[in-house]
C-alpha positions in Angstrom: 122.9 3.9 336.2 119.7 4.4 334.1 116.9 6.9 335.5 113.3 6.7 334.7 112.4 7.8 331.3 110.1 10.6 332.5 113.1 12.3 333.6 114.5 15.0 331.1 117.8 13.9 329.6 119.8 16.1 327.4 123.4 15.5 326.2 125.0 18.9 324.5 127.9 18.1 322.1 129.9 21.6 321.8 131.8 22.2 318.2 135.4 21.0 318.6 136.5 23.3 315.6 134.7 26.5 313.7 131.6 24.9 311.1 130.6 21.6 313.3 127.5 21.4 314.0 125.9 21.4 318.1 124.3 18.3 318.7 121.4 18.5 321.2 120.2 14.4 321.5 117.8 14.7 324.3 114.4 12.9 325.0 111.3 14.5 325.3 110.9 16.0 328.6 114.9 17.4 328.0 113.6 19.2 325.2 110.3 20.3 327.2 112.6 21.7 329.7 115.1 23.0 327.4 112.3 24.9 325.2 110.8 26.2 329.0 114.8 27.5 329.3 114.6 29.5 326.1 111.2 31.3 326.3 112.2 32.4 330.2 115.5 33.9 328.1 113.4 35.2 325.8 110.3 36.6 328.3 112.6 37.8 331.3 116.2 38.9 329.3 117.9 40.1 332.3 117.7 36.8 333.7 119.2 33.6 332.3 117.3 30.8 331.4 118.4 27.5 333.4 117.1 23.7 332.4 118.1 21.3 335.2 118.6 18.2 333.3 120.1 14.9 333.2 123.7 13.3 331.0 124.2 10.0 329.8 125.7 9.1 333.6 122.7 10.2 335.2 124.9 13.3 336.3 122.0 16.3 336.5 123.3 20.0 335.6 122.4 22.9 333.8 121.8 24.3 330.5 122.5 28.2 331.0 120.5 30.2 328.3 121.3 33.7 328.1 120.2 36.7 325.8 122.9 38.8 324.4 122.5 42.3 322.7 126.4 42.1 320.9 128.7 40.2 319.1 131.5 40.8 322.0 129.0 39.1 324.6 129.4 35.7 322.2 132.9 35.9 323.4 134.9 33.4 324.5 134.7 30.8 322.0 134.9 27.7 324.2 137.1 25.9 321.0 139.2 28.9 320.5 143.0 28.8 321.4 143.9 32.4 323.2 146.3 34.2 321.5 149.8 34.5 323.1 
């Protein structure tokens, strides 16, 4: 399915392993919405930043921006393997 191109499209492509880049590909009205999600973060820290955006499948969700004051609130890693 293939949306208008007005609408904002971002795809997010986590690290597998530690070092890989992220990969944001998104047009530009993803990235306006994405850049909106960042200065809300940045303006209002005790509330997350949210972009409502569009995958590759048309699928919408969201992009979740919050601020953090510690390394322990980077926790968890999404590629890290919990320790038995």
């Amino acid at each position: 399915m293939y949306l208008p191109k007005e609408y904002p499209f971002i795809r997010v492509y986590a690290q597998q392993k530690p070092r890989q880049p992220v990969i944001i590909k998104a047009n530009t009205e993803g990235l306006c919405v994405l850049l909106n999600a960042l200065i809300s973060a940045i303006a209002q820290p005790e509330c997350n930043g949210i972009a409502e955006v569009f995958d590759g499948d048309a699928e919408v969700y969201e992009v979740v921006v919050k601020v953090v004051n510690t390394h322990d609130e980077l926790f968890p890693v999404p590629y890290q393997i919990p320790k038995s």
